[in-house]
C-alpha positions as CSV (number, residue, x, y, z in Angstrom):
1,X,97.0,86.9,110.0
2,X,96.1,89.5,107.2
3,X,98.8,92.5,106.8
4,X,98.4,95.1,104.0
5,X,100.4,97.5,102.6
6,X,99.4,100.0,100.1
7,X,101.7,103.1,99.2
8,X,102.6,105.9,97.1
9,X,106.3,106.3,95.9
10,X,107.8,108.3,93.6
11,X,104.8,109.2,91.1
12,X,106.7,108.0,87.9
13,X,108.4,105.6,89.6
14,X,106.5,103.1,91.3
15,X,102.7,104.2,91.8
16,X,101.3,101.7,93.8
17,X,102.3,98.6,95.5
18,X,99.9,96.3,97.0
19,X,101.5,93.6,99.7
20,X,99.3,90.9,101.6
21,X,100.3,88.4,103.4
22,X,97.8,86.1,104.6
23,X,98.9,82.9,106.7
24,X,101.2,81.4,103.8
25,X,99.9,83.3,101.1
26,X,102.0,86.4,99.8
27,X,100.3,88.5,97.0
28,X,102.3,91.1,95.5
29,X,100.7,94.2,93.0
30,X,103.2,96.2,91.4
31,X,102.3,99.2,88.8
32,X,104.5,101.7,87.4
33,X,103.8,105.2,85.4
34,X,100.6,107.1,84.8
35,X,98.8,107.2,81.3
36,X,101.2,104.7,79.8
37,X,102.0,101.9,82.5
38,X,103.5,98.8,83.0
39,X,102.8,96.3,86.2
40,X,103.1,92.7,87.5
41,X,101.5,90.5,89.4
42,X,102.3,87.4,91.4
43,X,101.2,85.3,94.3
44,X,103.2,83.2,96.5
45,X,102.3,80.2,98.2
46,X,104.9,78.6,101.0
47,X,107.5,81.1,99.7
48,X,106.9,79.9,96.2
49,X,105.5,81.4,93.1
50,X,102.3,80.1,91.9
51,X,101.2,82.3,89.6
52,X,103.0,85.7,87.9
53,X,101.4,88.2,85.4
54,X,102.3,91.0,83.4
55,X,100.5,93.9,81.5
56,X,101.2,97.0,80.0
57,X,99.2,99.8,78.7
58,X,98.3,103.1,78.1
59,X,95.0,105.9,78.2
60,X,94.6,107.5,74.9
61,X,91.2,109.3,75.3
62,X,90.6,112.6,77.7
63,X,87.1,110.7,78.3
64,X,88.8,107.6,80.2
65,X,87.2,106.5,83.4
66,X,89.5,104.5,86.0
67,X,86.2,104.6,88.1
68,X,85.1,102.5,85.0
69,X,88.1,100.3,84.6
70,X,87.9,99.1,87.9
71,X,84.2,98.0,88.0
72,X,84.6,96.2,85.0
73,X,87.5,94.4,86.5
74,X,85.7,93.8,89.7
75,X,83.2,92.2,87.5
76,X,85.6,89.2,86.4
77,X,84.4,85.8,87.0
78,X,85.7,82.2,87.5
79,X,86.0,81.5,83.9
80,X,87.8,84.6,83.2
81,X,89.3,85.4,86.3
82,X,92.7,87.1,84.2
83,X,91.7,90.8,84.0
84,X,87.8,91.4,83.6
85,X,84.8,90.0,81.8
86,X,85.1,89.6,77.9
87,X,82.2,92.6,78.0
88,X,81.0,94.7,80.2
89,X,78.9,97.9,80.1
90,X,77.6,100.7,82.4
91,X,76.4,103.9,80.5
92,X,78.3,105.3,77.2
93,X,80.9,103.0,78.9
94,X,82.3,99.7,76.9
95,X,85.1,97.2,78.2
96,X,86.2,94.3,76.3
97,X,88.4,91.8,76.5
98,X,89.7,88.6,75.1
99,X,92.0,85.9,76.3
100,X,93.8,83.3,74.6
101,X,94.2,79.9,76.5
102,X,93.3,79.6,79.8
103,X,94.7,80.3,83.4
104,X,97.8,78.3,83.1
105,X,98.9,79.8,80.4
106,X,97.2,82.8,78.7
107,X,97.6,86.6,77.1
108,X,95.1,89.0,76.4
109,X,93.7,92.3,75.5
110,X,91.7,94.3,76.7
111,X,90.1,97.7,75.6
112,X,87.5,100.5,77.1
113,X,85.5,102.8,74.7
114,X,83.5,105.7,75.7
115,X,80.8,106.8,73.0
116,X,82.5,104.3,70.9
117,X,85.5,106.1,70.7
118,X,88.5,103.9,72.3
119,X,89.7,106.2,75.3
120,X,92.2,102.8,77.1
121,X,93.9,100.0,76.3
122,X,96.1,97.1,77.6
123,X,98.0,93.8,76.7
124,X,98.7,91.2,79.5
125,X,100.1,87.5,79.6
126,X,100.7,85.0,82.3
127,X,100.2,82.2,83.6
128,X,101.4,79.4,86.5
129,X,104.6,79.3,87.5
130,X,106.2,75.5,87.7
């Protein structure tokens, strides 16, 4: 059984909460504020955490793209499966990012530059939960 729940509260608040359950897996997206944020992630498994992370960041170019953000973070794969790839690229378009350690225990960086001007930027951390 899949449920999802995706809503809008209060805009400064809380802006978007994503909740799935599937079978015994509970996933739980939480993001807070606009141009500078904060959010957590954290996925359950039996009724116990697995795995929790946590990010904050801010926009600080007019020429920001969340379009762009989230295609680059679509684009993550198995070895970096944190945030998004360490580069990515799609027109005058630049995300990097770099992690240190690995999925058990890791924080990061990542940054998006538009005509090589840095518009975005974000620091994260997390890990598995024992």
């Amino acid at each position: 059984m899949l449920h999802m729940q995706m809503r809008q509260s209060q805009p400064d608040l809380i802006r978007t909460i994503l909740h799935i359950v599937m079978a015994h897996i509970h996933i739980m997206i939480h993001m807070f504020g606009g141009e500078q944020f904060a959010g957590e992630e954290a996925i359950w498994y039996k009724g116990k955490v697995q795995y929790a992370m946590n990010y904050v960041g801010r926009v600080i170019g007019q020429q920001f793209s969340g379009d762009f953000l989230k295609e680059a973070l679509r684009s993550a794969d198995r070895k970096m499966p944190f945030r998004g790839p360490e580069y990515y690229q799609s027109g005058e378009y630049i995300y990097k990012c770099n992690v240190v350690e690995d999925f058990t225990w890791f924080q990061g960086y990542e940054e998006i530059y538009c005509n090589n001007k840095k518009v975005y930027e974000c620091y994260f951390h997390g890990g598995l939960m024992k």
